[in-house]
N, C-alpha and C positions, 0 to 999 in steps of 0.2 A: 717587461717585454715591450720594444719598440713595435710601430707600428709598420713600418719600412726599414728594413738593411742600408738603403742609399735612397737619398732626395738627392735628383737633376735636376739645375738652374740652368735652364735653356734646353731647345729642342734645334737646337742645330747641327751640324754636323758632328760637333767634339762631345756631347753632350748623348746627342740620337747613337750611336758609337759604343758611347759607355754605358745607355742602357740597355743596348742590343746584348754587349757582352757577357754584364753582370747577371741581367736576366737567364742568360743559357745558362751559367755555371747555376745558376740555382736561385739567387739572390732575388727580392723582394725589391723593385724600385719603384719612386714615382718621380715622374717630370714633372716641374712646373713651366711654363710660358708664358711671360707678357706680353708678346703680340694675341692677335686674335687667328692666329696658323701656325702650325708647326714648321722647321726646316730653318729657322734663321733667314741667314743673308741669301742661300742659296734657292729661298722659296720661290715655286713657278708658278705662273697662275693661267689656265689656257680662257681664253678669249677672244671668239671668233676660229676658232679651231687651233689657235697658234699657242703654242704654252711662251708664253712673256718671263722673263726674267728679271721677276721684281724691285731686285735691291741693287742692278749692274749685271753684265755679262760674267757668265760661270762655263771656261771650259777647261772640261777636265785633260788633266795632263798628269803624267807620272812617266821616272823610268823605276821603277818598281814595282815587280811582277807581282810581289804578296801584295799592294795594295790594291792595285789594278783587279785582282782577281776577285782582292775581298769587295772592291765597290760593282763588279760583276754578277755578287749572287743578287743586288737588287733590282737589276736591271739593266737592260742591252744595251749597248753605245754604238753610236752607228762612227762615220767615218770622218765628222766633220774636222778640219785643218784650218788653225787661227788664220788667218791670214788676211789683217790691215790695211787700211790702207789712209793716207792722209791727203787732207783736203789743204791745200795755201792759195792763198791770192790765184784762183779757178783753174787750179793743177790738181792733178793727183798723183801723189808718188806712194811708192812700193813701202812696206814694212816687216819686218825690220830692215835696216838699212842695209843693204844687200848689192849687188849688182844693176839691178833693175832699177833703182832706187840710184845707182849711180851715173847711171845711161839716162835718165829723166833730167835728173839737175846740170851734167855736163855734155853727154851724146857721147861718153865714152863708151867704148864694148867688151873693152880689156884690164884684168884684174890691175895691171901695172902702171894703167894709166891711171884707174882710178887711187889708186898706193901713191903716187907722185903726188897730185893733186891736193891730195888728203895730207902727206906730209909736209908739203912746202906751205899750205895754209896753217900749218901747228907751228911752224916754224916761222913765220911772219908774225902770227897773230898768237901764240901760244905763251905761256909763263913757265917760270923755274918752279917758282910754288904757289902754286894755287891757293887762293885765300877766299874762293867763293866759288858755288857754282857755276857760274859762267865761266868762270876760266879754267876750273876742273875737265867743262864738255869742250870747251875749244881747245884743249889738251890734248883730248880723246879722240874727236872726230873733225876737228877741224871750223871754221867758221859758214861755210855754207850749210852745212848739216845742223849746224846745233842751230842758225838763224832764222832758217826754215820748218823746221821739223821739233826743236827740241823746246826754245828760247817761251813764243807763246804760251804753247800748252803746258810747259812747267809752272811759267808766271800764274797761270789759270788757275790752276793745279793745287797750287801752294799759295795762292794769292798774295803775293808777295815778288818784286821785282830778283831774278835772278840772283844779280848781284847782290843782294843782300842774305841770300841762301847758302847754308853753310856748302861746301864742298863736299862733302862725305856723302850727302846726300848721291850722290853720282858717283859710286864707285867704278862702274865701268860701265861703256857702251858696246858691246858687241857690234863690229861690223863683218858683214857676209861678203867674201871677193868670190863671191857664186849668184848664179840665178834662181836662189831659193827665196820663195816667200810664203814658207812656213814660221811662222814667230818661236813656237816651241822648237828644242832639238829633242823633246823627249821621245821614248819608244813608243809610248801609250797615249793616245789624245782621243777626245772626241765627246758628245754631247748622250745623256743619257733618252733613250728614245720617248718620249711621252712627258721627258719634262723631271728635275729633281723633285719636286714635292714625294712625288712615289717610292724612290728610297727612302726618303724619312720613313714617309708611311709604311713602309716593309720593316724598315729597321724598329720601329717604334708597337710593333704588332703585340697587342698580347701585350701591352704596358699600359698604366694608369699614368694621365696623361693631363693636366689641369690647363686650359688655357687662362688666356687675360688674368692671370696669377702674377701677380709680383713680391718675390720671395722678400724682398728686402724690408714692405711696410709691415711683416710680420716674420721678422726674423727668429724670434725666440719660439714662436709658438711653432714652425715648420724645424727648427734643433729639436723641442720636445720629442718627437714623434719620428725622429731617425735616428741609427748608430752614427751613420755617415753624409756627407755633402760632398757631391760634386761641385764647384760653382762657377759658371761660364761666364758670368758679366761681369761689370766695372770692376776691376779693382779699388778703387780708388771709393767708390758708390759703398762696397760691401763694406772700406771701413769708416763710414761717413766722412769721406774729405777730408779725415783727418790732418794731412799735411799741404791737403790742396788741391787744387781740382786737375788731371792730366788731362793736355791739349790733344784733340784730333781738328781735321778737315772733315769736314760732312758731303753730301751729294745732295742736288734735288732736281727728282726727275718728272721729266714731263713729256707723258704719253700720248701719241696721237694716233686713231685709226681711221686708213685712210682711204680712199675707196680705189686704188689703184692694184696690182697684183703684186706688183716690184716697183721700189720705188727709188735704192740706193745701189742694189745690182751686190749688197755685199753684208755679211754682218753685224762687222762696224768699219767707223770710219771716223776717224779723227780731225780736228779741226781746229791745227796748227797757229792757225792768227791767232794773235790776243784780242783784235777787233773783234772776231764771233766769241757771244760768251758762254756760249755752252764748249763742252773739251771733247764729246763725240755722240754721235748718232749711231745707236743700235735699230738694228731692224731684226727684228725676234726670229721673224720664220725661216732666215736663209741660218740657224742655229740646226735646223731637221729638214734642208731641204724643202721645205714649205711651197706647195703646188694652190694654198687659197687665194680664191678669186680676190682680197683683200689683204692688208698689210698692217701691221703695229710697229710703229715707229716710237723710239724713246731717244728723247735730249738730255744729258748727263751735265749738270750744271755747279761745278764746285761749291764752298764756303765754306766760310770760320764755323765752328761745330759751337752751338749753345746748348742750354738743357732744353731737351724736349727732342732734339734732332737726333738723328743716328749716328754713332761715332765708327768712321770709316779708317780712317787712315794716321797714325798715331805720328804725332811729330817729336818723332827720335833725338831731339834736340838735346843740349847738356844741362837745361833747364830738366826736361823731362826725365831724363835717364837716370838724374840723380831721384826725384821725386817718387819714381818708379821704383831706385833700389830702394827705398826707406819700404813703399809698401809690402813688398817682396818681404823684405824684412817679417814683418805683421802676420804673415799671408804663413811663412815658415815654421811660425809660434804659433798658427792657429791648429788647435788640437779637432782630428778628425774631419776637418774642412780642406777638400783637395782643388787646387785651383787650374783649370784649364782653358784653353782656347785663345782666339785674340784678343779678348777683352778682357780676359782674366792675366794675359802675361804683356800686356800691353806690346803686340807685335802682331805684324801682318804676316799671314799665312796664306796660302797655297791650299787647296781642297788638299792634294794628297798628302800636305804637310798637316793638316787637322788631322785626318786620319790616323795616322802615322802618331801621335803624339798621343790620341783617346788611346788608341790601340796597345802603347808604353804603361801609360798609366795604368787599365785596367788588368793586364798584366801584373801591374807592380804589387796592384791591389790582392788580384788572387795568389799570389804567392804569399802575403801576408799569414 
């Protein structure tokens, strides 16, 4: 007899999910966690009365009634609406690129002037085939938009000059010929009231739960002691590097509180030059409406992802994608080891796409 039905690697959203679920049907879990808190990327940590947003801004969005409802039972969401905005040479313009956003850079007011403008620049300055990203965006939107708005904060981004950037990278840009400056068009958005920490903690209630655990330096001994593994992390980590190491872009943030009450007037705000080297400033409490006499400011500063850093943003390269199919490989021949989330499918998700995905699997499981 084992000692647990399932071991969870990770207490994140895809992980905290799958052992909400397993746990009701009946099943025995335990989570492990390497950090020193549960919840992953979407950990909140309040400070000064403000719940901060540890790892980058998290706001929930779905058009998806079943999922919206399911992240409903752990907690209320109030009303808050993305809505960007971008800082260039001591402007600020609307986000996403919208209307408002076209009245800034030209003093147009009409859908059809801004349509003109935007085509006769693709048509000037555009390409038949795009062989990079630069000329994929000046394809798409034109050369004042992408040199403003896109050109910087890409280069920041990806540390890496545009031009040298594959084009795929930019499938499409959305432009709004409205005076909308909601970023999402989903049905469902908003921020959970008190902060994500507290879903985890709801979903994780009633489960054995191991912090500062790292499953990987004692592999064999945490298989003894289950039927099954879920496992949320590296790919590449769980089968020692075997074909090599998969690329991300990492982040490193730097938090200030400050003694003002408002300081940016918005939640975030991007910062379009390449000359500023951070890519945006969060300010936590406009996330819940925040009335404290004080404020928490975060600077989000890209870079090359090393060991030891947190692997944010996967570079989907042809490099990568092949490396990725070899592990996948591995991953599909490992017997009773089920692999989920972004680090485990090397792919950037979406909260309600985690969801949405633990939710598939644990399903798959209980039909079993």
């Amino acid at each position: 007899m084992k000692m647990y039905d399932y071991i969870i690697v990770g207490s994140g959203l895809f992980g905290s999910v799958c052992a909400r679920e397993l746990t009701d049907i009946g099943f025995k879990c335990l989570v492990l966690e390497k950090r020193n808190h549960i919840g992953g990327n979407v950990y909140t940590e309040n400070v000064e009365g403000i719940n901060v947003h540890k790892y980058g801004a998290h706001i929930f969005h779905t058009n998806d009634k079943r999922i919206w409802d399911y992240v409903n039972r752990f907690a209320e969401f109030n009303r808050f609406t993305n809505s960007p905005v971008a800082f260039y040479k001591g402007k600020i313009y609307n986000l996403p690129f919208n209307m408002n956003t076209f009245h800034q850079l030209w003093g147009v007011t009409k859908p059809d002037e801004a349509i003109q403008i935007i085509n006769k620049q693709i048509e000037i300055y555009g390409t038949k085939e795009p062989k990079n990203l630069e000329e994929q965006a000046i394809n798409l939107v034109g050369k004042d938009v992408y040199e403003i708005l896109i050109k910087g904060y890409t280069e920041k981004q990806w540390g890496r000059p545009a031009f040298e950037l594959p084009a795929f990278i930019i499938k499409r840009l959305p432009l709004r010929f409205t005076f909308d400056n909601n970023y999402f068009s989903d049905k469902y958005q908003g921020i959970p009231i008190g902060g994500y920490t507290q879903i985890i903690e709801k979903m994780l209630y009633g489960i054995e739960c191991k912090l500062e655990t790292d499953f990987l330096l004692e592999k064999e001994k945490w298989k003894e002691l289950t039927n099954k593994i879920i496992y949320t992390g590296s790919l590449d980590a769980y089968f020692e590097y075997k074909f090599g190491t998969l690329e991300y872009r990492s982040l490193h943030f730097e938090n200030e509180i400050l003694d003002v009450e408002n300081f940016q007037g918005n939640a975030v705000v991007n910062y379009s030059e390449k000359e500023v080297p951070y890519t945006r400033i969060i300010e936590h409490k406009h996330f819940e409406f925040g009335k404290q006499p004080k404020t928490i400011i975060t600077k989000e500063y890209p870079k090359e992802w090393k060991f030891g850093d947190e692997p944010y943003y996967p570079i989907n390269d042809q490099k990568n994608n092949k490396l990725i199919e070899k592990y996948k490989l591995l991953a599909d021949n490992e017997k009773d080891v089920f692999f989920g989330g972004r680090l485990a499918e090397y792919r950037y998700y979406d909260m309600h796409q985690i969801i949405a995905s633990a939710l598939l699997l644990t399903y798959n499981l209980i039909k079993k």
